[in-house]
Z-matrix of the N, CA and C atoms (Angstrom, degrees):
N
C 1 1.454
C 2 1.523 1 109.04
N 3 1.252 2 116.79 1 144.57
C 4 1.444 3 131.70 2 174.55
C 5 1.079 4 128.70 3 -89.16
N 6 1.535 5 120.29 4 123.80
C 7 1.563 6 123.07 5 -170.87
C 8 1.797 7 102.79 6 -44.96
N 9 1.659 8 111.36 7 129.67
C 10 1.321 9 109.11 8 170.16
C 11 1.662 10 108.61 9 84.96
N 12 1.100 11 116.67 10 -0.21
C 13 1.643 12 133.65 11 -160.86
C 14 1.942 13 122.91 12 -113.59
N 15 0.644 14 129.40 13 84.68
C 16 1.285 15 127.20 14 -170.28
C 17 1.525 16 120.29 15 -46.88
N 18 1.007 17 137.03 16 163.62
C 19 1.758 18 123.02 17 178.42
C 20 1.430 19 107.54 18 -65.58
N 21 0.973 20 135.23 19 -179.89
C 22 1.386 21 131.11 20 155.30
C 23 1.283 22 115.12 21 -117.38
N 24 1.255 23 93.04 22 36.20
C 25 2.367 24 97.98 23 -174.08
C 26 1.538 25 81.46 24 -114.04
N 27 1.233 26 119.39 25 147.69
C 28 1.298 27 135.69 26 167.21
C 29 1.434 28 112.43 27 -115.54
N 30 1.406 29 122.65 28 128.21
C 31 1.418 30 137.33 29 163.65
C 32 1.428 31 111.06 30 -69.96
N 33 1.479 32 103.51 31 158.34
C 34 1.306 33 103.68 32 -176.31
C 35 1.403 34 129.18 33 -58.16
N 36 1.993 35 112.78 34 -26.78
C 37 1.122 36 108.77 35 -173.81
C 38 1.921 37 103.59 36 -91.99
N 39 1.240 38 104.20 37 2.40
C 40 1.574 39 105.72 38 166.76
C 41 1.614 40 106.55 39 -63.81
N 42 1.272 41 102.78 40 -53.45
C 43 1.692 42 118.99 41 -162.35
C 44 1.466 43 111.19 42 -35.88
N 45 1.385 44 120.59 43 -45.10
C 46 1.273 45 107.65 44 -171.73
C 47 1.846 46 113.13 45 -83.33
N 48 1.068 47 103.01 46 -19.25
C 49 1.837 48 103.63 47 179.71
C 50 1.247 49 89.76 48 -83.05
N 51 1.533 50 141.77 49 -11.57
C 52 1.734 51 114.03 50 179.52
C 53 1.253 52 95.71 51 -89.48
N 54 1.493 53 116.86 52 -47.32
C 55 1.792 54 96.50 53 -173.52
C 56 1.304 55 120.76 54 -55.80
N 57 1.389 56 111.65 55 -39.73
C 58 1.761 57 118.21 56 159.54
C 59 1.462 58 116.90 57 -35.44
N 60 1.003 59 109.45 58 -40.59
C 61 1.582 60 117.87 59 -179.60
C 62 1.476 61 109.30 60 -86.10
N 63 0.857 62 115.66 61 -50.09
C 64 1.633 63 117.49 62 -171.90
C 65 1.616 64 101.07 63 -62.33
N 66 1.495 65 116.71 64 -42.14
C 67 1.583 66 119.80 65 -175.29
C 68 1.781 67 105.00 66 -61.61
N 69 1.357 68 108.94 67 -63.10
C 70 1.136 69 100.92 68 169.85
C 71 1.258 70 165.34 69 -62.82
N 72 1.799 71 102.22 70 -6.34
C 73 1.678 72 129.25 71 153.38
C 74 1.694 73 91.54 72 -72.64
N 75 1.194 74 135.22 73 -78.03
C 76 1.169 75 129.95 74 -175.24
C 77 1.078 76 111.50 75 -17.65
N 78 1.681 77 128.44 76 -83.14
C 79 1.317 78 127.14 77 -166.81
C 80 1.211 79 116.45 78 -63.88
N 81 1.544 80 132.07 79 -11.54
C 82 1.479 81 126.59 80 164.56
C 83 1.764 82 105.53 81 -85.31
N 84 1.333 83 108.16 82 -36.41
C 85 1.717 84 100.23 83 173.84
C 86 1.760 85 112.93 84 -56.49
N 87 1.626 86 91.52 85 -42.38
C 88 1.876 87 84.77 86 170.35
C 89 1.379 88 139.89 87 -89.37
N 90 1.265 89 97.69 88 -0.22
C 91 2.036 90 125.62 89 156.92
C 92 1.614 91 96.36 90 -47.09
N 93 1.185 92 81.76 91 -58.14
C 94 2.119 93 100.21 92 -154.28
C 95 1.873 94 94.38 93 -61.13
N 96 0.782 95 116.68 94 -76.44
C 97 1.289 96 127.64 95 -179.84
C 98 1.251 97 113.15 96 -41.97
N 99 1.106 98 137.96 97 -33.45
C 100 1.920 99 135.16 98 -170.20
C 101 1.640 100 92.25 99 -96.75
N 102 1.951 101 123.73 100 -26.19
C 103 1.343 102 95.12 101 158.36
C 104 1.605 103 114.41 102 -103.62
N 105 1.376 104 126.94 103 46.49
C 106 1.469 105 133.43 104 134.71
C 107 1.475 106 97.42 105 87.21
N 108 1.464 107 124.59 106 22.40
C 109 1.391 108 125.88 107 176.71
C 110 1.411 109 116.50 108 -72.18
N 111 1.472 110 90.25 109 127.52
C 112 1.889 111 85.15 110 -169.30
C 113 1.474 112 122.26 111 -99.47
N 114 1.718 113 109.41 112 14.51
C 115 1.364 114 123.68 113 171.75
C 116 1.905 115 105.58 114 -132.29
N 117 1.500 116 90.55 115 144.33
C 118 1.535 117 81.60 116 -170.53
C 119 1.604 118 119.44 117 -69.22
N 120 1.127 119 174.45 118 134.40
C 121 1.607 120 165.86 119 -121.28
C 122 1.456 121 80.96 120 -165.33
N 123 1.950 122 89.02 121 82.36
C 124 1.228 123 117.99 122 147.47
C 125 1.895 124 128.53 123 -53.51
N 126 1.208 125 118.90 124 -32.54
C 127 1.598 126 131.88 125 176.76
C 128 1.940 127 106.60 126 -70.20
N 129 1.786 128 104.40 127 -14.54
C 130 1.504 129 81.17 128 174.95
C 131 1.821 130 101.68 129 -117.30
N 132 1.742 131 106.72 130 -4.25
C 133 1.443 132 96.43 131 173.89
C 134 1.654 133 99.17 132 -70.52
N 135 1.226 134 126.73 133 -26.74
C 136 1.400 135 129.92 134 164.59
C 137 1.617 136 109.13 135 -40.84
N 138 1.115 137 98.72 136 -70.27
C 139 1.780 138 94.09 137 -173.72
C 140 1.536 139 112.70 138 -65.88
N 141 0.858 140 121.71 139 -22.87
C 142 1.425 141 134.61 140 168.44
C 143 2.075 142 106.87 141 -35.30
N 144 1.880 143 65.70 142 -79.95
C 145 2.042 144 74.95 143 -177.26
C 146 1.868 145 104.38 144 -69.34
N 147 1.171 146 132.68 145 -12.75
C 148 1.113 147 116.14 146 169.98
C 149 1.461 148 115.39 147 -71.62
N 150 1.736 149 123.49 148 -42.42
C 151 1.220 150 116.36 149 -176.86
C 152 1.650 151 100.31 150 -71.99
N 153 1.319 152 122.94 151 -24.44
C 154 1.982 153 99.56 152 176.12
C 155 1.696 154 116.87 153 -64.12
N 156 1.701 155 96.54 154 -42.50
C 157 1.761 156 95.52 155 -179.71
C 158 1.565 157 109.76 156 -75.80
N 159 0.610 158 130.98 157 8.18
C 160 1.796 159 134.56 158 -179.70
C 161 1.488 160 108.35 159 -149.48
N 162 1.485 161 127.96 160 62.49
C 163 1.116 162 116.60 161 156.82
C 164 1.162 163 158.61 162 -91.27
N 165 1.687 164 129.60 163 130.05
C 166 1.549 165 112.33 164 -158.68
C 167 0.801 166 131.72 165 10.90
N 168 1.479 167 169.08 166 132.40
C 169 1.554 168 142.31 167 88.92
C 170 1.108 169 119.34 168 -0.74
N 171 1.942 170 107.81 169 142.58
C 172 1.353 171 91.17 170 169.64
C 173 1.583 172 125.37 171 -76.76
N 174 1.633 173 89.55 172 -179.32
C 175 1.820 174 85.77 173 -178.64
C 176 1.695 175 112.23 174 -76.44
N 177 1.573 176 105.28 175 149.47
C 178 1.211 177 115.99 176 168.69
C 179 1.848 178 115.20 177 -44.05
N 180 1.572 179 103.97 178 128.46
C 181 1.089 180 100.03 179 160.46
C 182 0.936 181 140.59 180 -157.88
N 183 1.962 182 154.10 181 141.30
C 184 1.490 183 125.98 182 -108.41
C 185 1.814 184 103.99 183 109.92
N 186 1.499 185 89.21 184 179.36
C 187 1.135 186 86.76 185 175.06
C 188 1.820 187 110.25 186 -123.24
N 189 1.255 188 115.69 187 171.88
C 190 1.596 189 90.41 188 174.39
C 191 1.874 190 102.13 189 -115.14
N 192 1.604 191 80.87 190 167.46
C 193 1.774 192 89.48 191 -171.24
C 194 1.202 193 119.02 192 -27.66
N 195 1.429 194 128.07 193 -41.57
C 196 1.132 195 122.64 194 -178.68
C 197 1.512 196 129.48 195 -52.57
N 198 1.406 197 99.89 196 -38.50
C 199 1.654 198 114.67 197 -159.01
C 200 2.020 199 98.66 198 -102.01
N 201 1.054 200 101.16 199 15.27
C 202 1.022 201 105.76 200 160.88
C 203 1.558 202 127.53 201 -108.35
N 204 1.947 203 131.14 202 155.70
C 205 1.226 204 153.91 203 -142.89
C 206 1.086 205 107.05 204 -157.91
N 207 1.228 206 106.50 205 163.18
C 208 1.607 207 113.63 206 176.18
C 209 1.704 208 107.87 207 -82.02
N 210 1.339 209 120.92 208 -2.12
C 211 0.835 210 114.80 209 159.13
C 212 1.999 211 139.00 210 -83.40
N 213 1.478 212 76.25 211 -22.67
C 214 1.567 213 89.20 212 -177.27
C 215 1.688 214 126.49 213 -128.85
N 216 1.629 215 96.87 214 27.17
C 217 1.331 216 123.82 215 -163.82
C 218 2.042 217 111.81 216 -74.17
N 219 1.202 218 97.91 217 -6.62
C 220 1.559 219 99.10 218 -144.83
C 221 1.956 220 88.56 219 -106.45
């Protein structure tokens, strides 16, 4: 291993955030390319890997205090 350098062996619980990662440079590298960009737009392979490591939450679901009754409280 290289000073400043990470291993390049991946553990199992690595495995699934690289393919996550690897899928999602891909599909923004092939965004870029099917619309004929002839420089890579590094600022959205950025958002790319930001939306895989931080993704949505799911959506709220339920009702909220308001829309609730004594009928439908439980």
């Amino acid at each position: 291993m290289t000073a400043g350098f990470p291993s390049m062996e991946t553990t199992s619980s690595n495995t699934g955030r690289r393919e996550a990662l690897v899928s999602a440079l891909s599909t923004e590298l092939d965004r870029q390319a099917q619309a004929g960009a002839s420089k890579i737009d590094v600022e959205a392979l950025a958002n790319a890997v930001e939306a895989c490591l931080s993704p949505a939450g799911p959506t709220a679901e339920g009702k909220r205090p308001s829309e609730l009754n004594s009928t439908n409280d439980d």
